[in-house]
Short mmCIF file of the C-alpha atoms (twelve columns), coordinates in Angstrom:
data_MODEL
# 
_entry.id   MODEL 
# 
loop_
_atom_site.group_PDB 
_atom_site.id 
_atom_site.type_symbol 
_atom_site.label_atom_id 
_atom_site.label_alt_id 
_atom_site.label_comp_id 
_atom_site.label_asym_id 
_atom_site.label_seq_id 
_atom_site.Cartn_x 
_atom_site.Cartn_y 
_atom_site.Cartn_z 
_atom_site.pdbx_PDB_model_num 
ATOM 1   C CA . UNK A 1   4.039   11.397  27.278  1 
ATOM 2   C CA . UNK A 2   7.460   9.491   27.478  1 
ATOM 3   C CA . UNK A 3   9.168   8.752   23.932  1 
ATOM 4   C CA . UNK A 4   8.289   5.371   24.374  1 
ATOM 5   C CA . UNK A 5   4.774   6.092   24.911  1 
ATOM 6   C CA . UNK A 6   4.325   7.795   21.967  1 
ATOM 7   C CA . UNK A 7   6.363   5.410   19.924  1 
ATOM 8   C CA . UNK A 8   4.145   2.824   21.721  1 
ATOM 9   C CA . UNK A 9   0.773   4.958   21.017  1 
ATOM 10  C CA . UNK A 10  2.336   5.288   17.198  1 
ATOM 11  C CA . UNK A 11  2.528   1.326   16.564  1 
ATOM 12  C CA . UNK A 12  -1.003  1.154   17.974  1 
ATOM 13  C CA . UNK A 13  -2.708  3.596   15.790  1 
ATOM 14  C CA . UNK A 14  -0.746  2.560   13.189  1 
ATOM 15  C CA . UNK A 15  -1.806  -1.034  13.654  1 
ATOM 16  C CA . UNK A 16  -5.529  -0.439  14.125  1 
ATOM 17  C CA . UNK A 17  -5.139  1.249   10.614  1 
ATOM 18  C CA . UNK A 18  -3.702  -1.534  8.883   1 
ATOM 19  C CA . UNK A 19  -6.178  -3.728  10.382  1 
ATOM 20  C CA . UNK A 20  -8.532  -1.889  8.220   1 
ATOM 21  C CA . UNK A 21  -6.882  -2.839  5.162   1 
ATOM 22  C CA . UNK A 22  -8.303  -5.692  3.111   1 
ATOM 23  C CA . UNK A 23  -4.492  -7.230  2.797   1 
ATOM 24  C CA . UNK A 24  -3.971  -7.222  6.184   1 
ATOM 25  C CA . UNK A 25  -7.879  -7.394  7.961   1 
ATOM 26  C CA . UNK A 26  -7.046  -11.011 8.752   1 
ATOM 27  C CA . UNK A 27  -3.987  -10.586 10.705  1 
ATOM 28  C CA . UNK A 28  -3.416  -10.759 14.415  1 
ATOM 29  C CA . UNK A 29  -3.007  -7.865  16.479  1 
ATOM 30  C CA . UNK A 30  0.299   -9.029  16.965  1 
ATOM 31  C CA . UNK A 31  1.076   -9.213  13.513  1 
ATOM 32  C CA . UNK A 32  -0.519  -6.041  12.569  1 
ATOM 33  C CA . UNK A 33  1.954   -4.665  15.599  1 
ATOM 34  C CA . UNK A 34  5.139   -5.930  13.750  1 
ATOM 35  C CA . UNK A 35  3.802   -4.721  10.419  1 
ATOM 36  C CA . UNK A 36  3.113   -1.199  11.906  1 
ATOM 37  C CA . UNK A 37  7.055   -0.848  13.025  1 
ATOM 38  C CA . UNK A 38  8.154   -1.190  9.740   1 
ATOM 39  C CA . UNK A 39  6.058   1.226   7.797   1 
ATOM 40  C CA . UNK A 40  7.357   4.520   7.297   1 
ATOM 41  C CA . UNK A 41  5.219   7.629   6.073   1 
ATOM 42  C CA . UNK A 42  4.850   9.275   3.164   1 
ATOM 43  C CA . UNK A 43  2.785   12.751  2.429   1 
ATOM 44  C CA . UNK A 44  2.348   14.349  -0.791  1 
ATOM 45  C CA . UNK A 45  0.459   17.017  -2.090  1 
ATOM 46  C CA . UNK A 46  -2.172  17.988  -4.498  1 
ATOM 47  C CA . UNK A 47  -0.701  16.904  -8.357  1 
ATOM 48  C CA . UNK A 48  2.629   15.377  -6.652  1 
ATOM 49  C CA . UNK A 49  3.701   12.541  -8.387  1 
ATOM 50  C CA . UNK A 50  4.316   9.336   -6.365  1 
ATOM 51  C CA . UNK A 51  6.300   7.224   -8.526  1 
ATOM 52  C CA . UNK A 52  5.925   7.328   -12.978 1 
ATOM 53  C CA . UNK A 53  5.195   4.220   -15.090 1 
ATOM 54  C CA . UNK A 54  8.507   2.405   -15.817 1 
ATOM 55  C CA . UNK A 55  9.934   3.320   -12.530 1 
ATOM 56  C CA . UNK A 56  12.338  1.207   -10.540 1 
ATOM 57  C CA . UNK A 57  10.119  -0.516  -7.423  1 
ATOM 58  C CA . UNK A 58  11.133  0.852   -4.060  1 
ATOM 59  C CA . UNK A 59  8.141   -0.539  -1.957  1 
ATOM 60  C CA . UNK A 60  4.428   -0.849  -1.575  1 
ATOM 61  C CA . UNK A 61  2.287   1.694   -0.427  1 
ATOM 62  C CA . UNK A 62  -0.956  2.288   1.656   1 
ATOM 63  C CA . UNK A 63  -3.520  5.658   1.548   1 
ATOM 64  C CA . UNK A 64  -4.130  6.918   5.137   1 
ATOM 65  C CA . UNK A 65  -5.603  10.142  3.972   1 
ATOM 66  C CA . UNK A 66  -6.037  11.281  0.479   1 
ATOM 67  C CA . UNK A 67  -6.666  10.246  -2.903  1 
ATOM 68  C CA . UNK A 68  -4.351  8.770   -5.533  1 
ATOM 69  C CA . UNK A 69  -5.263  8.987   -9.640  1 
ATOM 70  C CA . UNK A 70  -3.371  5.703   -11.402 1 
ATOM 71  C CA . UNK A 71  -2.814  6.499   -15.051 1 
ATOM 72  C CA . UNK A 72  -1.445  3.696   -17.317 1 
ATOM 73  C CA . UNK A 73  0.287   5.432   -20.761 1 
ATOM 74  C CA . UNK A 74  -1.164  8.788   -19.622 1 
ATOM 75  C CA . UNK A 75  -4.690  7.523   -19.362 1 
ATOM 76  C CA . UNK A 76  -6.752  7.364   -16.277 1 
ATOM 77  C CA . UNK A 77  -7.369  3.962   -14.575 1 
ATOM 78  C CA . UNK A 78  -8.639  4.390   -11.200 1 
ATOM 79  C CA . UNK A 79  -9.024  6.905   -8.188  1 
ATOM 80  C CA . UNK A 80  -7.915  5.053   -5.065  1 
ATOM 81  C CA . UNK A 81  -8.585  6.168   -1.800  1 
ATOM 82  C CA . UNK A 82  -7.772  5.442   2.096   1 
ATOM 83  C CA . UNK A 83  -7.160  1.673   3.320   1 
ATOM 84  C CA . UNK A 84  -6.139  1.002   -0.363  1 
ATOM 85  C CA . UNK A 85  -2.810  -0.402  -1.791  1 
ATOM 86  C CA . UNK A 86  -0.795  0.149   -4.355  1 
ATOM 87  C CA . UNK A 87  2.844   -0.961  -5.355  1 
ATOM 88  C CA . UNK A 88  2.153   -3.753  -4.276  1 
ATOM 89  C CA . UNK A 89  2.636   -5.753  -7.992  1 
ATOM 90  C CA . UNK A 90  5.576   -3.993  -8.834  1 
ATOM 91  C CA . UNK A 91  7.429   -5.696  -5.357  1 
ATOM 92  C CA . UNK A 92  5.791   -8.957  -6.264  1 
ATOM 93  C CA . UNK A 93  6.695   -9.243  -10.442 1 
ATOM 94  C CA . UNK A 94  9.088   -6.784  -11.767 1 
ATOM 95  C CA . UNK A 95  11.033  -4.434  -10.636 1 
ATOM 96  C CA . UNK A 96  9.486   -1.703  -12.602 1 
ATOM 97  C CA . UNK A 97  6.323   0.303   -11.944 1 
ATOM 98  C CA . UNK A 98  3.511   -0.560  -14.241 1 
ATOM 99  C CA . UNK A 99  1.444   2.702   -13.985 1 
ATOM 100 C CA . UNK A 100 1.920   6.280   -12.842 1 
ATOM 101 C CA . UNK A 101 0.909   7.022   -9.376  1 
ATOM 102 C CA . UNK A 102 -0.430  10.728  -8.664  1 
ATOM 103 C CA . UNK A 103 -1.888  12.667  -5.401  1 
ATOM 104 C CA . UNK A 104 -5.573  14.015  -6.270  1 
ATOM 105 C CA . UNK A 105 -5.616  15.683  -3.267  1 
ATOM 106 C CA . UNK A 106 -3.402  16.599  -0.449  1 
ATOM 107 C CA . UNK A 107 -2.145  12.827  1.102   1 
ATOM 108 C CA . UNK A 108 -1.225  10.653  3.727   1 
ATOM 109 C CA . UNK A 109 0.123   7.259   2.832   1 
ATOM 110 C CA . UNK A 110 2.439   4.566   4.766   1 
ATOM 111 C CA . UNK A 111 5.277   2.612   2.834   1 
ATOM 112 C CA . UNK A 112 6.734   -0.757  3.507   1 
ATOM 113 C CA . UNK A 113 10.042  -1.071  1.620   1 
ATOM 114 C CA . UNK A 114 10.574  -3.878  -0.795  1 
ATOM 115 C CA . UNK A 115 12.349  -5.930  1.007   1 
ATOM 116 C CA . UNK A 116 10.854  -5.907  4.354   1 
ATOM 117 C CA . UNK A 117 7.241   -6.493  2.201   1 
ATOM 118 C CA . UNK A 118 9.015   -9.732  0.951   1 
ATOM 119 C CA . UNK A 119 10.489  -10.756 3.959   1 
ATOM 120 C CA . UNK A 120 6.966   -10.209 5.476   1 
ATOM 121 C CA . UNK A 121 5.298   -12.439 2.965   1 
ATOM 122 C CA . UNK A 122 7.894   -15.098 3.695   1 
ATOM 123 C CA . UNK A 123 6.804   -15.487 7.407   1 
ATOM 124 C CA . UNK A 124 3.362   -14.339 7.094   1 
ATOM 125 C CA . UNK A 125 1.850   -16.912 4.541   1 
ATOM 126 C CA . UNK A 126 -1.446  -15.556 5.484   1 
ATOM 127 C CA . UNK A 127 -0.850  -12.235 4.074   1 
ATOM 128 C CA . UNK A 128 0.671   -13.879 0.954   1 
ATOM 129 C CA . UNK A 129 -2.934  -15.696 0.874   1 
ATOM 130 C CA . UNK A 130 -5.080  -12.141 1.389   1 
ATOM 131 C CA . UNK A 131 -2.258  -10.545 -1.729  1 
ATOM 132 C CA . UNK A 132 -3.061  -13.633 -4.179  1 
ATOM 133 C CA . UNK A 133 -6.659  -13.077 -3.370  1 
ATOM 134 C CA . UNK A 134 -6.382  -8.994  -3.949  1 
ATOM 135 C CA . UNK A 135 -4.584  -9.407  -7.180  1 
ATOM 136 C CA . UNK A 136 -7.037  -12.022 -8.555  1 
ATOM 137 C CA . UNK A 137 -10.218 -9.213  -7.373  1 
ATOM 138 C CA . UNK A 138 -7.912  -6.826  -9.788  1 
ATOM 139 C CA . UNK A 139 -7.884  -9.080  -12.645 1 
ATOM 140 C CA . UNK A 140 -11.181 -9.888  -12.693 1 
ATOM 141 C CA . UNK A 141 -12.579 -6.134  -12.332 1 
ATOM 142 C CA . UNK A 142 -10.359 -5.452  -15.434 1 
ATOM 143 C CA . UNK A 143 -11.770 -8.204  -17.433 1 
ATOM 144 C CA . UNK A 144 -15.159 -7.064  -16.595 1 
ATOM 145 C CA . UNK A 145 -14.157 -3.466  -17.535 1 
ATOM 146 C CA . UNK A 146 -13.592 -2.353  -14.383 1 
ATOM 147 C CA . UNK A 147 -10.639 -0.240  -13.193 1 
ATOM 148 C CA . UNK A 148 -7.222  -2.066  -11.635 1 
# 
C-alpha cells in the first residue's frame, strides 16, 4: 500500500467507527469522512489517568477499545466503554473538567481538539442536535439515579 492508501484506508475505518457513535450515527458518510481527519488517537493503559476533575479542557474524547471509570470527588460514577464519549461537556460549558477520567483496562480512544469540536458544531448543526439530545439522556439518567 501507497501512503495515501493507507491514509485513505485510515479515514475510512476511522469513519465507519464514528458512524457507530450515537453523536455522530446520523451523519453522512461524507461528514463522518471530514470528522475522521481530524481525530487524533489516544492509548492509555490499565489505571492511567486521562484527564483529573478540575482540569483545563483540551478536547472531547471517544473509546475505540477499552474501558474508562469516571469518578466525580473520588467516587465512582460510571464505567464507559467503546463508541462512548466523554469530554464532551467540558468543550461545550467550562473550560474545566467536571470529573476524573481513568483507563480500567488497557485503551484505545480518538480525540477531537476543542476547537476543531466547536468549529464542527458550527457547520454541522446536526451534530449540535444529536449533542443536545445526548446531554439531555445524561441528565435524565442522573435524576433517575442513574450514572452520567
Amino acid at each position: 500500500m501507497t501512503p495515501d492508501s493507507t491514509s485513505l484506508y485510515q479515514i475510512l475505518e476511522t469513519a465507519s467507527f464514528l458512524g457507530h457513535v450515537s453523536l455522530f450515527e446520523h451523519l453522512t458518510p461524507a461528514c463522518l469522512a471530514d470528522l475522521a481527519r481530524i481525530v487524533r488517537p489516544v492509548s492509555l493503559d490499565s489505571g492511567q489517568v486521562l484527564f483529573r476533575e478540575g482540569d483545563f479542557s483540551d478536547g472531547f474524547y471517544i473509546i475505540r477499545h477499552g474501558k474508562i471509570a469516571i469518578e466525580i470527588q473520588g467516587r465512582p460514577v460510571t464505567v464507559l466503554d467503546r463508541y462512548e464519549c466523554l469530554g464532551e461537556l467540558s468543550v461545550l460549558a467550562d473550560p474545566g473538567r467536571t470529573a476524573t477520567a481513568r483507563a480500567v483496562e488497557k485503551s484505545r480512544l480518538v480525540t477531537i481538539s476543542s476547537d476543531d469540536f466547536k468549529g464542527l458544531l458550527a457547520l454541522n448543526p446536526e451534530i449540535s442536535l444529536a449533542l443536545m439530545q445526548t446531554l439531555a439522556q445524561r441528565i435524565r439518567d442522573r435524576e433517575n439515579g442513574g450514572a452520567c
